[in-house]
Steps between C-alpha positions, in 0.01 A plus 500: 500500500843732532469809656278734609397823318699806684724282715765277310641392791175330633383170308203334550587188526724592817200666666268172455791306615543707802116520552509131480824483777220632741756771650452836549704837642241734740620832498325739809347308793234744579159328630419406104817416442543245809177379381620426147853331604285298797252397198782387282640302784143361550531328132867350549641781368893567552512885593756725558395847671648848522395826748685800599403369866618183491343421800132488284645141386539368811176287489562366141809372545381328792201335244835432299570806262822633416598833609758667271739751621496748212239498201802422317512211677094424485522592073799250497243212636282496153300674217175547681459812681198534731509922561303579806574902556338828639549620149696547215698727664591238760585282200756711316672560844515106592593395109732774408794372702471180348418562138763345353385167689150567308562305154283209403263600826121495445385773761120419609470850605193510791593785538240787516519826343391685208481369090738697429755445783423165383592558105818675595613203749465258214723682256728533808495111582539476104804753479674240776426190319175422657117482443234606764157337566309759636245423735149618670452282827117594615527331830616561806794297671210276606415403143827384404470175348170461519354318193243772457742795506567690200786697382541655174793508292657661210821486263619240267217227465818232500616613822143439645424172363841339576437650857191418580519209703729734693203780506254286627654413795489914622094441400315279308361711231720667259305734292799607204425829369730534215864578375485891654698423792266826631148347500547245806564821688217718314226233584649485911461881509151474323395241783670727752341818385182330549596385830623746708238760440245196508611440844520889597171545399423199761704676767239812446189287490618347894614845599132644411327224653733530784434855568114406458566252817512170223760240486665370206286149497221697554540653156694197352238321333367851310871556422539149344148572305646792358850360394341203351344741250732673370582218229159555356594852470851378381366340188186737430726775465784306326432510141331894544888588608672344259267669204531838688151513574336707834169556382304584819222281376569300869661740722651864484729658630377789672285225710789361585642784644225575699511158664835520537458875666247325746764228575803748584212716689376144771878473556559852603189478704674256656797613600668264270791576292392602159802504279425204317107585374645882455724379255256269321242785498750772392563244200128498415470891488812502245299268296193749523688777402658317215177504374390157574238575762235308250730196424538185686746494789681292259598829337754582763748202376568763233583739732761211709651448141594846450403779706597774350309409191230385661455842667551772231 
């Protein structure tokens, strides 16, 4: 099969053979990436770890992992490299000092951090004779190796499927998204996006009820009612988005902003901090005066995309 495009160094026939070895170099023993070594280690791997406190190793070695002194030393132990780092700052400050020990490596870079932090770090590993995996874990530590965890992943499609066996030991499902080494860390931010200010919005909801003398499970199962319909919304407004339609034929947007003006309003009744419906509602009146006041809500995607357009 020779060599891999970008990396002439890198063959993929010595990455399936190495995948097939079943040992693998862990690179940052933070709480996901103790749980990935102690999940390779689970299967029979042979793994070889590396932290700047070397003292995070401690319990793996005990399980029977190999603790190298230097990541020289770890990169010295194989081609599979398991990157487990705050981000990719972190990364260029660990693998710098050991580039030239880089060649022939396949970096599975868990690392997380923007696409394009994660574009440049390929034609970095590339530039030192390597090829990077980039990869979107969704779980937290206590997902690892779970066989319904998913991670995406990105970069060249013969990297992946020689790995695999290798990537389905850190979870179960693999979900490739394609050659752009980028898009494994586009579709994590996506989910993450969605995620945080999900759960913020959450943290609101409790700290009105609270203020209103309710407890979280006393507004839990409304709160699940209303999460478990936002995929019907999801999908109904799916197809109007991507033909750049906001009719208000459903909603409009000037409605919305009146609800939304009567949400920040009970939380300031309240006594409850208001900085997080404030900036949704101050969102909504941009949209208004954009001249979208008789659109759907929808409309104010356009004005996310590019505000300064959207606003003129």
């Amino acid at each position: 099969m020779g060599s891999i495009a970008g990396s002439s160094r890198v063959s993929v026939e010595r990455v399936a053979e190495a995948a097939a070895r079943r040992s693998v170099i862990v690179i940052g023993l933070g709480p996901m990436g103790q749980a990935m070594a102690g999940a390779f280690l689970d299967q029979g791997y042979e793994v070889t770890v590396w932290n700047r406190t070397a003292s995070r190793a401690d319990a793996l070695v005990a399980r029977g992992a190999v603790r190298a002194a230097s990541v020289a030393e770890a990169l010295a132990a194989g081609e599979l490299v398991i990157l487990s780092l705050t981000d990719y700052a972190a990364m260029y400050a660990v693998l710098e000092p050991a580039a030239t020990a880089l060649a022939g490596r396949v970096l599975i870079n868990l690392t997380s951090d923007t696409p394009e932090k994660a574009r440049a770090a390929a034609r970095w590993a590339d530039g030192h004779g390597a090829v990077q995996l980039t990869g979107g874990v969704t779980v937290p530590p206590s997902g690892i190796g779970q066989p319904a965890s998913v991670t995406f992943y990105s970069g060249p499609r013969q990297v992946f499927d020689a790995c695999r066996p290798v990537l389905e030991v850190v979870t179960g499902s693999t979900d490739y998204r394609g050659e752009d080494p980028g898009l494994a860390a586009l579709f994590y931010q996506l989910g993450m996006v969605m995620f945080w200010t999900s759960m913020l919005a959450y943290w609101q909801a409790v700290a009105l009820a609270d203020a209103n003398g309710l407890s979280a499970a006393d507004i839990l199962p409304h709160a699940n009612e209303t999460a478990n319909s936002l995929p019907g919304f999801f999908a109904f407004y799916a197809e109007r988005l991507d033909a750049g339609r906001h009719e208000g034929d459903v909603d409009r947007l000037a409605m919305g902003l009146a609800s939304i003006e009567h949400v920040l309003h009970t939380n300031a009744d309240a006594g409850v901090d208001t900085a997080l419906p404030a900036a949704i509602a101050d969102l909504f009146r941009r949209g208004v005066r954009a001249g979208h006041g008789a659109d759907s809500f929808s409309s104010l995607v356009e004005l996310m995309k590019a505000p300064e357009a959207a606003e003129r």
